[in-house]
C-alpha positions in Angstrom: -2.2 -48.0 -5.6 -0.9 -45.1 -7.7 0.6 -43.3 -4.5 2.1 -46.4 -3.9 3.6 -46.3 -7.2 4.7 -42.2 -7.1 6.0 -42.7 -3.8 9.8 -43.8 -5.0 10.1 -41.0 -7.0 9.2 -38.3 -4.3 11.2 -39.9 -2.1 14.7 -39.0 -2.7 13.1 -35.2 -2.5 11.8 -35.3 1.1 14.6 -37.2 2.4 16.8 -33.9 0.7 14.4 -31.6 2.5 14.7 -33.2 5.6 18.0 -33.6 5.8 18.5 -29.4 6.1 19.8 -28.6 9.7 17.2 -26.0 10.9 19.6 -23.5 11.8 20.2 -23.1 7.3 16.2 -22.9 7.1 15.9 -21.0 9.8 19.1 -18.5 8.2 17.0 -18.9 5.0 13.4 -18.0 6.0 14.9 -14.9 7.6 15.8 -13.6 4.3 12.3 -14.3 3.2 10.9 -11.7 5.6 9.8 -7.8 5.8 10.8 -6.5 8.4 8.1 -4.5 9.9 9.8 -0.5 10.9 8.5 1.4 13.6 6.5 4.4 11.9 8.6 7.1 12.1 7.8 10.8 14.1 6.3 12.2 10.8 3.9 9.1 10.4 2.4 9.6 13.7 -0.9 11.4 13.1 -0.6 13.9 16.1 2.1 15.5 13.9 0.0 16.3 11.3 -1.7 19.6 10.5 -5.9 19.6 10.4 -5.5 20.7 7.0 -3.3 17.2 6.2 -5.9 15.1 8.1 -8.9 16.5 5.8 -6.9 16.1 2.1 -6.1 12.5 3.5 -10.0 12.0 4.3 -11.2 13.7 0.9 -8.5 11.5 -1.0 -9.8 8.7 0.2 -13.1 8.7 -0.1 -12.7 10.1 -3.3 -10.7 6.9 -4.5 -13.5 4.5 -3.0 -16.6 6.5 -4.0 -15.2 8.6 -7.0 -15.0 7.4 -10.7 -11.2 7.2 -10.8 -10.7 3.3 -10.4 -13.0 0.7 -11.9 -13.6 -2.4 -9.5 -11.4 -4.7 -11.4 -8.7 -2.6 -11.5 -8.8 -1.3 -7.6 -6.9 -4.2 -6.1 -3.9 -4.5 -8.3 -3.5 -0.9 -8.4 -4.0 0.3 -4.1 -2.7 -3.3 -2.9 -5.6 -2.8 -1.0 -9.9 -3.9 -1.7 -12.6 -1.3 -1.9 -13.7 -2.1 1.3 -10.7 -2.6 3.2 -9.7 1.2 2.2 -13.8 2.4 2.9 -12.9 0.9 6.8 -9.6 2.9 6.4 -11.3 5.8 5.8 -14.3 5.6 7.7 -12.2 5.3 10.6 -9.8 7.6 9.6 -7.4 9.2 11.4 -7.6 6.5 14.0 -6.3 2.7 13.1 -5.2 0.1 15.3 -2.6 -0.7 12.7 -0.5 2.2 11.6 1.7 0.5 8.8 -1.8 -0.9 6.7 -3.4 2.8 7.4 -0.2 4.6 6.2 0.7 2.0 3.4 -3.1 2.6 1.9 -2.8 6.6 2.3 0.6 6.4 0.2 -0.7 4.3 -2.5 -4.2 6.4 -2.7 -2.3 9.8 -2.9 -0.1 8.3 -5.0 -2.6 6.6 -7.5 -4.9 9.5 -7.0 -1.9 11.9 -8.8 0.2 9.1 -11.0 -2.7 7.2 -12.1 -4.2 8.2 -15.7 -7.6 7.8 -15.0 -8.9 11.2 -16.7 -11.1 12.4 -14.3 -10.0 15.6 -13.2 -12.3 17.2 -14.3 -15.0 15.7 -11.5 -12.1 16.2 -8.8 -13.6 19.3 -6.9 -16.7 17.0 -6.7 -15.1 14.9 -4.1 -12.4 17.0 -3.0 -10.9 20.6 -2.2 -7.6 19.8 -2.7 -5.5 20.4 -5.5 -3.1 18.1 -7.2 -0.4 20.5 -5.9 -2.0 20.3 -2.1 -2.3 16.6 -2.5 1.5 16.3 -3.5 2.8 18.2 -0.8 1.1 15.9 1.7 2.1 12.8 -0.2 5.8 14.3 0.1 5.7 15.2 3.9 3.8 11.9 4.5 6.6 10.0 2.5 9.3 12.3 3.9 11.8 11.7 1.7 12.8 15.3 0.7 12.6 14.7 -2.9 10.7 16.8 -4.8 7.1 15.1 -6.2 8.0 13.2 -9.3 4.4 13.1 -11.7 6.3 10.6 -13.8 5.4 7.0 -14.1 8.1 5.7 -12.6 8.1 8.4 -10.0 4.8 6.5 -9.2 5.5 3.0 -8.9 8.4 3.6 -6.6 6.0 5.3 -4.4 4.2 2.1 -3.9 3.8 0.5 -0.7 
C-alpha cells in the first residue's frame, strides 16, 4: 500500500531519467572514468637496478610488519589493506597487475618518508635503506624530475 502511495511522487523522476538519449549518458559516464595508462619504460621492473628491487621489498615489508601504521589508520593512509600490500610484497617484483603493484609501492615509499609516525628510530630494524636512498627510488620510480619534496603537501600529491 505505501508504495502504492510513494509511487506518484517518484514518478515524474524516472520518467526524467529515462527520457536521456544514451548517447548524453554514455558522453557523461565517460567523464566519470580513469583512464587506465600503459606503465611507462621506467615502471617496468626489468629496468630497475637490484639495489631498487631490495629498498622496494624492505619498504614494504617494513610498512606491513613494522610499527609505523596502526591497523585503523593503514587503509586510509596506503589506499591499500594490510593484506592486500603483504600479497604485494610477498610476491614482489612479480604482479599480474602492474598499476595496483606500482600504485601501492608509491604510496608506501611515500607514507614510509611523509608520514609522521616517529619511528625512525626502529628503521634499520626492518630496513637498510636510508630515507635519502628511499627518496631517490621514490623519485626514479615516480619519474617526474622534481626533486623529493619532505613537505606535507609534497606528500599528498604523491598519492596514488
Amino acid at each position: 500500500m505505501t508504495a502504492i502511495l510513494l509511487a506518484p511522487f517518484f514518478f515524474p523522476a524516472f520518467t526524467w531519467m529515462t527520457s536521456i538519449p544514451p548517447t548524453v549518458l554514455s558522453r557523461a559516464a565517460s567523464f566519470c572514468r580513469v583512464p587506465r595508462r600503459r606503465a611507462p619504460k621506467w615502471e617496468i621492473i626489468e629496468c630497475m637496478s637490484d639495489r631498487d628491487l631490495q629498498v622496494i621489498k624492505e619498504c614494504l615489508d617494513a610498512a606491513v610488519d613494522g610499527p609505523f601504521f596502526d591497523d585503523c589508520e593503514f587503509h586510509t593512509l596506503m589506499g591499500f589493506t594490510r593484506e592486500e600490500i603483504s600479497r604485494i610484497a610477498r610476491t614482489w617484483p612479480h604482479t599480474d597487475d602492474p598499476g595496483e603493484q606500482n600504485n601501492a609501492v608509491v604510496n608506501v615509499l611515500n607514507m614510509l618518508l611523509g608520514y609522521p609516525h616517529d619511528h625512525w628510530h626502529r628503521w634499520p630494524e626492518y630496513s637498510s635503506a636510508t630515507p635519502q636512498e628511499i627518496a631517490q627510488v621514490l623519485a626514479r620510480r615516480q619519474d617526474d624530475g622534481a626533486a623529493f619534496d619532505g613537505a606535507p603537501k609534497g606528500t599528498f600529491d604523491r598519492l596514488r
